[in-house]
N, C-alpha and C positions, 0 to 999 in steps of 0.2 A: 549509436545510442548504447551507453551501459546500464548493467541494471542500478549501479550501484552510482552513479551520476546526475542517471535520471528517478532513482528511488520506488524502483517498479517492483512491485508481487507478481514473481514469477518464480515460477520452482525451478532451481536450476539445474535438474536433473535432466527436469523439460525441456530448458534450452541446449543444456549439451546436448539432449539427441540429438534434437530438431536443427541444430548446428549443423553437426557430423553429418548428417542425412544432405544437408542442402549444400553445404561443402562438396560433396560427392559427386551429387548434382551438376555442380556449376562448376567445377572442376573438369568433368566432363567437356565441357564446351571452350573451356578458358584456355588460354597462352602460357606458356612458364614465366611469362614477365607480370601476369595479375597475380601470381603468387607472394602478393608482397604482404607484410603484418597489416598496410589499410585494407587491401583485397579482403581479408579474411576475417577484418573487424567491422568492413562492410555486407560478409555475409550473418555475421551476428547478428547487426542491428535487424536485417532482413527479417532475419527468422521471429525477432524477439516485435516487430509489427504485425507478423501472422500470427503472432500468438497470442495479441493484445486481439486482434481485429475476429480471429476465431473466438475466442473468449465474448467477445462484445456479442454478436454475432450469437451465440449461444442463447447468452442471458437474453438477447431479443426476442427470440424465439420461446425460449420458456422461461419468461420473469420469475424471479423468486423460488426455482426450483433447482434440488441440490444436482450436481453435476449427474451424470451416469458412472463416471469416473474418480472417486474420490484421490487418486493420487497422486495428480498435479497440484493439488489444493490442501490437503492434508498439514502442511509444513502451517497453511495461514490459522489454521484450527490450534494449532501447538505452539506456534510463537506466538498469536497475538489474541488468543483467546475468544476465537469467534465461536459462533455456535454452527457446528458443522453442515447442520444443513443450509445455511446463509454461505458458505466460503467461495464459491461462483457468484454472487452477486455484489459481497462483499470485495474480491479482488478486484472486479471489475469497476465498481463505485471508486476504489481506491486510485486506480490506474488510470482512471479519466480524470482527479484531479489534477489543479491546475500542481506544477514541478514545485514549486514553491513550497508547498502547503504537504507535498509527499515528502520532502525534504526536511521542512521541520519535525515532522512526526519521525522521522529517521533516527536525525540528530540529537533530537531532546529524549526522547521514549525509546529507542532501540540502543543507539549509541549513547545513551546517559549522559551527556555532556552536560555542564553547568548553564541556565539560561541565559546568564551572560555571554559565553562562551558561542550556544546558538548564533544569537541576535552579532553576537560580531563577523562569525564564519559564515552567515546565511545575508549579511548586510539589509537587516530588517528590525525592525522594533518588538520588543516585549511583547506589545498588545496583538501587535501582524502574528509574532509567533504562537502567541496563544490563541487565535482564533484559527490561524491554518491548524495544528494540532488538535484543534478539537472539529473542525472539518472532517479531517485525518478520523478521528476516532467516530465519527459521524457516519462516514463511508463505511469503517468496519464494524457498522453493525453496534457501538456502543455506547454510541447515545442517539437519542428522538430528535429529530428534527427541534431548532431554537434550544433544545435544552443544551446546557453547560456544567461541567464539572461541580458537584456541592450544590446544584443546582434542583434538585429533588428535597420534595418536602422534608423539613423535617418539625420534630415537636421542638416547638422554644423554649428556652426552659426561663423562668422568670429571674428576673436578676435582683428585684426587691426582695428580703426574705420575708416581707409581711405580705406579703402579695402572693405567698405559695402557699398552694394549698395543702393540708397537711396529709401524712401518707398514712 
């Protein structure tokens, strides 16, 4: 599993340690012949499920409270605008979607691409991508459950001009 494949918030600082550490690790125990690039892209994905499963694991234990540690999670505060004491609940809301829907939010919102463009590289429609994306922005904390982009009130403004009332 990559991050960038499967679309995961994970600090990658975090996983090069925790890499390098479990490399070491299992290294220790291994053959010269598991030294091959799958060996080593299989201790990746390793490390990068303890780090989902820790994370989860967290958040279960104290819902809705900010890490002890803000600097695994700091990066989710600066790139995508969460409010910091949500960036533990929010990675992990994000990281449990379904790959689809972290995906679009990738490629539309992060990578800018055209939505056409999306919907052709992601083999999905318009509407799929607009609702995993707002899923996506759901998870991080920036919108309310049901609510949808443009979707908060606003005043209407009358379109008769005999119908306005005067200022």
């Amino acid at each position: 599993m990559r991050l960038r494949d499967q679309a995961l918030l994970i600090d990658f600082d975090r996983l090069v340690e925790r890499t390098l550490a479990g490399v070491a690790i299992a290294a220790a125990h291994a053959s010269a012949d598991d030294f091959i690039p799958e060996w080593l892209l299989r201790q990746v994905d390793l490390v990068t499920q303890r780090i989902l499963a820790e994370d989860g694991e967290e958040e279960r234990l104290a819902p809705g409270a900010p890490p002890d540690d803000l600097k695994y999670y700091r990066f989710v505060h600066e790139a995508y605008a969460t409010e910091i004491g949500l960036v533990r609940t929010a990675t992990v809301n994000f990281n449990v979607l379904p790959v689809a829907a972290r995906r679009a939010f990738f490629r539309l919102l992060v990578d800018g691409l055209p939505v056409d463009d999306c919907v052709r590289q992601l083999g999905t429609t318009r509407e799929r991508l607009r609702e995993d994306t707002l899923e996506a922005l759901r998870a991080l904390g920036h919108l309310k459950p049901g609510e949808t982009v443009g979707s908060r009130k606003r005043k209407k403004r009358e379109s008769d001009p005999e119908k306005r009332k005067p200022r």
